[in-house]
Every structure is written in C-alpha cells, then in structure tokens.
N, C-alpha and C positions, 0 to 999 in steps of 0.2 A: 129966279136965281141967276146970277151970276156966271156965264161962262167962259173960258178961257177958249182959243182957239189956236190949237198946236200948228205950226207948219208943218208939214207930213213929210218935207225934205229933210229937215233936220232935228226931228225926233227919233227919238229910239224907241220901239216897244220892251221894257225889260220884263220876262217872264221868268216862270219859276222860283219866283220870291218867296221866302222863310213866312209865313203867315205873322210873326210877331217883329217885322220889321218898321222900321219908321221912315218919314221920307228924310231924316235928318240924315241916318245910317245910309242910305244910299245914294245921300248927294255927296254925301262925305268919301264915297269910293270914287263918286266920275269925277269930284272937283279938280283930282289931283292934275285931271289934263286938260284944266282950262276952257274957259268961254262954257263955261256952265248956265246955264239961263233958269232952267225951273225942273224940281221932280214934283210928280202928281202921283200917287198910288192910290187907284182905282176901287173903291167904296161902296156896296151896295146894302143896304142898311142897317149902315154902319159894319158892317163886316167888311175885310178885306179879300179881296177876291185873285192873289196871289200872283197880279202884275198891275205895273204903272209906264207911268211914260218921264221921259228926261230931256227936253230940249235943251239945244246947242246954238251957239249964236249961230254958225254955219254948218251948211253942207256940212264939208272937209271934216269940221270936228267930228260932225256925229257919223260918218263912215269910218274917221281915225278914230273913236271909239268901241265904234261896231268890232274893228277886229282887233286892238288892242286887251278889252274888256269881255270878250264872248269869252263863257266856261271861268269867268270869276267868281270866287268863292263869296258868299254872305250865309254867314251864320252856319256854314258847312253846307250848302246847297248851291251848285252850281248855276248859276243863270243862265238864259238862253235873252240873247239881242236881237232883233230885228229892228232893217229900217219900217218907217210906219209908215214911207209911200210903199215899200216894197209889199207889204201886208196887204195896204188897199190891193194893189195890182194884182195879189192871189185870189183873194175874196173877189173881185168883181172877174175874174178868168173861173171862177167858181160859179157865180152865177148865171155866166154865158155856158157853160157846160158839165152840167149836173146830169148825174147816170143812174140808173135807177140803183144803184146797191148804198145801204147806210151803214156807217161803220159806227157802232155801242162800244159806249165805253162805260167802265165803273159797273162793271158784272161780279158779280159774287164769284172766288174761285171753283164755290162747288155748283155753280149753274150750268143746266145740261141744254143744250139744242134744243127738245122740247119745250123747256122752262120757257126760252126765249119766244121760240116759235107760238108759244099757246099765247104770249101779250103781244106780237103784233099780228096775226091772223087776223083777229079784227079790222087792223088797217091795210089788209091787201095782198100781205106779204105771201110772197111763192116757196122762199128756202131761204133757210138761215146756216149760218158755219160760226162756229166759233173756233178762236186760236188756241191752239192748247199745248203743254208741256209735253215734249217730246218722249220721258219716261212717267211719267205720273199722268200722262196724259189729262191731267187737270184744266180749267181754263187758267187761259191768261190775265182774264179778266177786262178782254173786248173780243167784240166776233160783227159776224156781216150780218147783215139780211137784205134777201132780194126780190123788185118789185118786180109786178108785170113793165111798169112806166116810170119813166122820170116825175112824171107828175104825180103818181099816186105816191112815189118815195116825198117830193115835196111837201104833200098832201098830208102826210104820216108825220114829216118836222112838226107843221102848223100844229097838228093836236095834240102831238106831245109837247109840244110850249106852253098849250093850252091849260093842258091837265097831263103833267108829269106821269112818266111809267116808272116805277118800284119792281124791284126784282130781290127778296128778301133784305127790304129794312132799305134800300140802297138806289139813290135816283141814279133814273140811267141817263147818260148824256147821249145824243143822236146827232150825227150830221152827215153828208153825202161824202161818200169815199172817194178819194180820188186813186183813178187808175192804174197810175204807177208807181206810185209813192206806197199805198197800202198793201200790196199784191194781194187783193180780196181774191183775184181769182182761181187761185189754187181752190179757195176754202170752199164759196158758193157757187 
C-alpha cells in the first residue's frame, strides 16, 4: 500500500471531527485560506476514527491556520488544531517521562472505585480515584489508577492493547497521566 508522507511542519492535526464528515467538507473550510495541499481523515476499517490531518504548502500557512481556524465549527462540533510536529514533541517528552499513574477514560457514569479497582488489580495496581460530580457525586467518566512503577503502569498499557478492558458494555481507553495537566493528584 501506498503511503503519503506528511511534513510534520506544515500539517495540522484536526481533531474532534463530526464522525459523518468528508474529507471534501473539510477541505472546503481550510481552502478558503489558501496553499491548501491535501486532507487525509484517518480510517481504521473502514470506520473513521474522529480526526485527520490537512497539509499546507508552508510552515506560515499551517501556524496561520492553527490559530485562525482553532474552535471552528463543522457540523456543530467544535475542532481542536494542532501542529503535528508539535504533537510528535509531546508524545516523545511522553515517552522520556512516564509516571506510574494512568489516567481511564470512557467509564460508565455509574462506575464505582471498586469496579475499576477489581479490572486492574490484576495488573499491579495500588489505588485508583475516579473524578466525580461535585453534587451527585457520580463519575465523570475518567479516573486515575496508580502503580507501584512506571514500568509496571507501561506493562498495564501493553496488555490492555493486547486484550482490551470493558467496564459495563464500555472499552476503556488507558494512557500515562501527565503531571500537571490532569491534576491526578488530588484524586490518587
């Protein structure tokens, strides 16, 4: 197969994409500011997976895009832009420092601390929090859990890629929290 190879300087990552969007509908928003080169929306079989990418003949364009077009409406859903070196540059400041806490998303509103804690005990886990509503005390529908080690939270990704974790009817998504962006540490 066939691959394209974006320039990471002058692409956009466009997220939060209306699941029944086209790439026609979306180039037809950024053409209007010129040196438009290509949309790709991102495809995994055959489902769209709720962002793509948009290169620009330049730099300049795709930063004067960035903040022109960040919080554009399509189809009444807000997008979110990033540059796609900027992206690399998190993901690999990710990989050089990973903490043992994982932050779950896509939890059932009525899942309790136990729930969570009973699916990853098996892989290690010390304490879990989940974020919940201030009067209904409900979840929010993500929460922490935390390891003895970086590694063994790593260890905990790899198997849940492996063989997904379900939490009533519901895959859960897992990845390493970051420190001060999530404030996990009220929770765990």
């Amino acid at each position: 197969m066939w691959r394209r190879f974006y320039s990471l300087n002058r692409t956009l990552l466009v997220s939060k994409l209306p699941f029944d969007v086209t790439e026609q509908q979306v180039g037809d928003v950024f053409k209007v500011l010129g040196g438009l080169r290509s949309v790709r929306l991102v495809k995994e079989k055959g489902k769209f997976k709720g962002y793509g990418y948009v290169e620009f003949e330049s730099e300049e364009q795709a930063r004067a895009a960035k903040l022109q077009m960040q919080g554009r409406v399509i189809k009444n859903l807000p997008i979110r832009l990033d540059l796609r070196s900027e992206v690399e540059q998190r993901r690999n400041y990710l990989d050089e420092k990973k903490y043992e806490v994982l932050v779950v998303r896509n939890l059932p509103y009525e899942a309790t601390e136990d729930e969570v804690m009973k699916l990853f005990a098996p892989l290690h886990a010390i304490r879990c929090g989940l974020a919940k509503a201030p009067i209904t005390n409900k979840c929010l529908g993500y929460g922490f859990v935390r390891f003895l080690s970086p590694k063994l939270a790593l260890k905990a990704i790899k198997r849940i890629k492996e063989s997904p974790l379900f939490l009533k009817d519901r895959r859960l998504k897992v990845e390493f929290a970051q420190k001060k962006e999530d404030g996990y540490r009220y929770i765990v």
